[in-house]
C-alpha positions as CSV (number, residue, x, y, z in Angstrom):
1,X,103.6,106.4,114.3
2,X,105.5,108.2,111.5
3,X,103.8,108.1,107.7
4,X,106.0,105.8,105.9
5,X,106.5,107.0,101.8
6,X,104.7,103.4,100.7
7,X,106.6,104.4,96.8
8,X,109.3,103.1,98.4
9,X,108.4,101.2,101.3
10,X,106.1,98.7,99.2
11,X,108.8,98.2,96.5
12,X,110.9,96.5,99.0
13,X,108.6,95.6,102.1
14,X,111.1,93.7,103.7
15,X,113.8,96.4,104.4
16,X,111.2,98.8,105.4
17,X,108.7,99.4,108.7
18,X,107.1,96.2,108.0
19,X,104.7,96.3,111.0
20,X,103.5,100.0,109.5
21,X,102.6,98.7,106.2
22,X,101.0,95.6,107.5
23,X,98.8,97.8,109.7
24,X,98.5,99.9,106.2
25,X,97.0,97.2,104.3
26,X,94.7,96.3,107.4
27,X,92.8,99.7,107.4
28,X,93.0,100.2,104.0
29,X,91.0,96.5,103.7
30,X,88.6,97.6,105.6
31,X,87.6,100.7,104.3
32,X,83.6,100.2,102.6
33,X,85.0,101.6,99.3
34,X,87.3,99.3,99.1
35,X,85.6,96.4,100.3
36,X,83.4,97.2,97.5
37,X,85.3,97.6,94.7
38,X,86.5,93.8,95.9
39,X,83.1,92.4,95.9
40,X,82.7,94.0,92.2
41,X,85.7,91.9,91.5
42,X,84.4,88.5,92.9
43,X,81.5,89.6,90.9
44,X,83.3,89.8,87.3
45,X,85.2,86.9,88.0
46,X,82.9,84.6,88.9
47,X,84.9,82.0,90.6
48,X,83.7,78.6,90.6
49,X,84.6,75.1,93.0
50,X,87.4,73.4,91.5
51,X,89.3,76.8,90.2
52,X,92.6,77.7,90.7
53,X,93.0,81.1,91.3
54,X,96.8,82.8,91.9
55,X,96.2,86.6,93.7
56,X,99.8,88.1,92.7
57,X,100.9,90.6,95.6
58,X,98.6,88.9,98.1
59,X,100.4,91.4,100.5
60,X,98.5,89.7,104.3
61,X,96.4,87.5,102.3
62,X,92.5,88.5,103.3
63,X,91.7,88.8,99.9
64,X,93.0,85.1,98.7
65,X,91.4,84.1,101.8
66,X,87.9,85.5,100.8
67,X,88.7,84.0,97.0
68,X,89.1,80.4,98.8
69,X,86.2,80.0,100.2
70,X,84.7,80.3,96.5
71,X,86.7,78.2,95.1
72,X,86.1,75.5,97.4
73,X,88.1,72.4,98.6
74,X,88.1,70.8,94.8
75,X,89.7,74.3,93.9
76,X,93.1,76.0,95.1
77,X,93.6,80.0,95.9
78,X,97.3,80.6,95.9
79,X,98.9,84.1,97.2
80,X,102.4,85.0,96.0
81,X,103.7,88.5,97.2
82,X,107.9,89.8,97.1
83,X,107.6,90.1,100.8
84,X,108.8,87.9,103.7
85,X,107.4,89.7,106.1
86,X,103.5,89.6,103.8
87,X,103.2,86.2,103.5
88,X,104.7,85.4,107.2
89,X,101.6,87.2,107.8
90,X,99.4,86.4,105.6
91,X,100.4,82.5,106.8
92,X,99.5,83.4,110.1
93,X,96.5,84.8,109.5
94,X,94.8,82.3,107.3
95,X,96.9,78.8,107.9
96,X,94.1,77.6,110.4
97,X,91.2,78.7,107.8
98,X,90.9,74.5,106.7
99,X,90.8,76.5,103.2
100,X,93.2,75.3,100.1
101,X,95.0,77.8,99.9
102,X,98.7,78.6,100.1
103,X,101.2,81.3,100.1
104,X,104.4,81.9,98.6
105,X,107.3,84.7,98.4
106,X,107.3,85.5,94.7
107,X,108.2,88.5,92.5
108,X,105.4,89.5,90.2
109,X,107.4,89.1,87.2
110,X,108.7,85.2,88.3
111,X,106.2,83.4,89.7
112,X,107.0,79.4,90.5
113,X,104.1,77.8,88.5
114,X,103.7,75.4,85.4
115,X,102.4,77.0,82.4
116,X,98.5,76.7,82.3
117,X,98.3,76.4,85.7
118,X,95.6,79.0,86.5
119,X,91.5,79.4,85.7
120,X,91.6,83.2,87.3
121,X,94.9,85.7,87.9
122,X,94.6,88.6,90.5
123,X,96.4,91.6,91.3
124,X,95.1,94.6,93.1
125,X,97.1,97.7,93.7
126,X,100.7,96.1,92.4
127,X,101.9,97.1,89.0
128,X,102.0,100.6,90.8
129,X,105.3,99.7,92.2
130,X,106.4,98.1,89.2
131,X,109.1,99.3,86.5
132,X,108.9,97.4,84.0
133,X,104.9,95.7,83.4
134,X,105.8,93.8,80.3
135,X,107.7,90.9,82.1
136,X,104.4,90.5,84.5
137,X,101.8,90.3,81.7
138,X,104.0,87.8,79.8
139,X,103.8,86.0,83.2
140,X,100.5,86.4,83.4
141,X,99.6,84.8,80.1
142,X,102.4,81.9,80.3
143,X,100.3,80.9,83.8
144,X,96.9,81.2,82.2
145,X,94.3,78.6,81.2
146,X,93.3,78.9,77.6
147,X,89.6,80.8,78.2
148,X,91.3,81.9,82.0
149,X,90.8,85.5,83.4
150,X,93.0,88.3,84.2
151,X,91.5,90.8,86.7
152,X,93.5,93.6,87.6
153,X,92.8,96.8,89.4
154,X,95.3,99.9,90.2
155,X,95.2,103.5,90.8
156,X,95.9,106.4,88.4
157,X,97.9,108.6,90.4
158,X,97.3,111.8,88.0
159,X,93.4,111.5,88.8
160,X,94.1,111.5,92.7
161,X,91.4,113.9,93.8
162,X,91.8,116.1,96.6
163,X,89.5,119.3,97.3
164,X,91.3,122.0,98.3
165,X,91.6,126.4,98.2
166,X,95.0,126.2,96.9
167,X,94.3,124.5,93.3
168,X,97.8,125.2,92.0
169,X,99.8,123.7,94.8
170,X,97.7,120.5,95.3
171,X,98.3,120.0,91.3
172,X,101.9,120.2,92.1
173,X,101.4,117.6,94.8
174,X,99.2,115.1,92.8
175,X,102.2,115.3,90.2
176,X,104.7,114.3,92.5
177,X,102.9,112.0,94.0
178,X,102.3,110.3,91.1
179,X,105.9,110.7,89.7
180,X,107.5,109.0,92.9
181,X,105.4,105.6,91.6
182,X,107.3,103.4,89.4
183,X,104.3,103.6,87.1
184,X,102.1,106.3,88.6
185,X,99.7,106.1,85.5
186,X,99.5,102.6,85.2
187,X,95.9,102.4,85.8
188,X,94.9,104.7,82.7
189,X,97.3,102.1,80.6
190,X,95.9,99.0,81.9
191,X,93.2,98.6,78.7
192,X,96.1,99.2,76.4
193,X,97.9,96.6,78.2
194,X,95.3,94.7,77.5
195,X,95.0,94.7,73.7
196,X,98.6,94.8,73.4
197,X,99.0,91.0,74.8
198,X,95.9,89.9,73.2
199,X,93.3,89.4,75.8
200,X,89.6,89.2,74.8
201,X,86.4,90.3,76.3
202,X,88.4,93.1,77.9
203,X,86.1,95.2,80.3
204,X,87.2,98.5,81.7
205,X,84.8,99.9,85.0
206,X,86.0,103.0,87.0
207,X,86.3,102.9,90.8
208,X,87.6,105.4,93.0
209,X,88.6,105.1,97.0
210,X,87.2,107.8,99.3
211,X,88.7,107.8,102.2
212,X,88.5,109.9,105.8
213,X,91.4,112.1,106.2
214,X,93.7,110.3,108.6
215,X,94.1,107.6,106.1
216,X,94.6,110.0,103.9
217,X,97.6,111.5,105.5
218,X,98.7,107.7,105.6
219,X,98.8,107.3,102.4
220,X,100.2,110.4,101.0
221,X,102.0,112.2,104.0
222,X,105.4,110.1,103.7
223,X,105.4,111.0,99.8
224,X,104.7,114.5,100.6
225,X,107.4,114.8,103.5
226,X,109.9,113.0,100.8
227,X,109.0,116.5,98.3
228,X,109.8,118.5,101.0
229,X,113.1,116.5,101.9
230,X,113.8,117.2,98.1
231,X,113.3,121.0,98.3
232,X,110.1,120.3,95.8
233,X,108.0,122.1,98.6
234,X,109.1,123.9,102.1
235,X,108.0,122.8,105.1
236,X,105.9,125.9,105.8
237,X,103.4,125.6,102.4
238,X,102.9,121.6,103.0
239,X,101.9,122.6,106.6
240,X,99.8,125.0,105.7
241,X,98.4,122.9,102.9
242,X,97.4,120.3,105.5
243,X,96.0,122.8,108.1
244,X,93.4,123.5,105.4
245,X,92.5,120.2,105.2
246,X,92.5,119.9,109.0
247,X,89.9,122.5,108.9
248,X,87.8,121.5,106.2
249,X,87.5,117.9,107.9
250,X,86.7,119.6,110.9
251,X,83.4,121.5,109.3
252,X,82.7,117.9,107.2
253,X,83.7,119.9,103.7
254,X,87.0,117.4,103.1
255,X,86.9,115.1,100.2
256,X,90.0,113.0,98.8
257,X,89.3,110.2,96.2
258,X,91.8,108.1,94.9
259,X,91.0,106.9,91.5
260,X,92.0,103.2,89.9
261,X,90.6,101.3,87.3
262,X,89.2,97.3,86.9
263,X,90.0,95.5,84.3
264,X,89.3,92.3,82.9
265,X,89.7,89.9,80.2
266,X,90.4,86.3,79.1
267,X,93.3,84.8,77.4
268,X,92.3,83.5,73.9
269,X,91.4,79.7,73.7
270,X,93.6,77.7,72.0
């Protein structure tokens, strides 16, 4: 299967190789990094029986799934994501769980709640694709409890790390890279995000993704095929850029870490 460019593909899932991001989201779930930097999350949130909790960009769900069985049958998980083809999945994953818990299409910036309708907001991996992040925190705090919690974690695409010989060209391609997001840096702004719409308590923990190099070339190799389509880089330099990787995974020296950022805090109390 061809690497899709997930900048674009993600921004509008439905008009895209749905089936490859799905499978995307899949391995990139299970990867122990990432399972881990989730655990840290249940962790700071500290959801309780009888909360409502609303994951925004639920993409196939396993996370609300995981948050429901927290919260318990007094509580409600809810899963929104812009996605048909996400929360068709995500439906048919988890509708036979007995959890409550529910999923609905839903841009980030509109979601379909009451005001106060939430003890605990989610989103992992989302403002990435995302313009504009102002109208998504104001939605965010409209949907808050008073004393609710706003956990969010994203990448910063400048701090992608990638070993490599050729230092000057792999800068080039981490700037790309993180120039084809909508907001690339995004997790380096999150705190001052933060402040900005007056959260409290804010905490800030640094986690990065390592991941083997076939999920690698998942992740970045449609981005990196979309420079070359642009004349950014020939053909020729981005194969030999990845033959050195090929190598280097081949003698266990490859190392790739993709670097994003937690953070919390609670909406003041009236």
């Amino acid at each position: 299967m061809q690497n899709q460019d997930i900048t674009a593909g993600f921004q509008s899932a439905d008009n895209s190789d749905s089936a490859y991001l799905i499978k995307f989201l899949e391995d990139v779930h299970n990867c122990e990094t990432v399972r881990n930097v989730f655990k840290e999350q249940l962790a700071w949130l500290k959801i309780q029986r009888g909360d409502y909790v609303l994951d925004i960009g639920c993409g196939i769900g396993d996370q609300a799934y995981e948050m429901a069985k927290l919260a318990g049958y007094a509580g409600l998980v809810t899963g929104t994501d812009a996605s048909h083809a996400m929360i068709d999945m995500a439906k048919k994953r988890h509708s036979a769980s007995g959890l409550n818990l529910d999923f609905l299409v839903a841009p980030a910036n509109a979601q379909p709640f009451d005001n106060l309708s939430f003890d605990h907001i989610r989103t992992e991996r989302v403002l990435m694709y995302v313009k504009d992040t102002d109208p998504v925190f104001a939605e965010y705090l409209r949907l808050l409890k008073p004393g609710g919690n706003l956990l969010v974690y994203d990448v910063d695409w400048d701090a992608l790390v990638i070993s490599h010989s050729h230092t000057v060209l792999t800068r080039k391609i981490v700037g790309f890279i993180s120039d084809k997001f909508p907001s690339g840096r995004i997790g380096c702004d999150l705190f001052r995000h933060f402040k900005r719409f007056g959260f409290n308590d804010i905490k800030v923990k640094a986690c990065g993704y390592s991941h083997p190099l076939e999920l690698v070339k998942r992740i970045i190799g449609g981005i990196i095929q979309t420079g070359v389509n642009e004349n950014s880089f020939t053909a020729n330099e981005i194969n030999d850029w990845w033959a050195i990787l090929e190598r280097d995974d081949r003698e266990g020296k490859f190392f790739a870490s993709f670097q994003g950022f937690m953070v919390m805090g609670r909406k003041q109390k009236i």
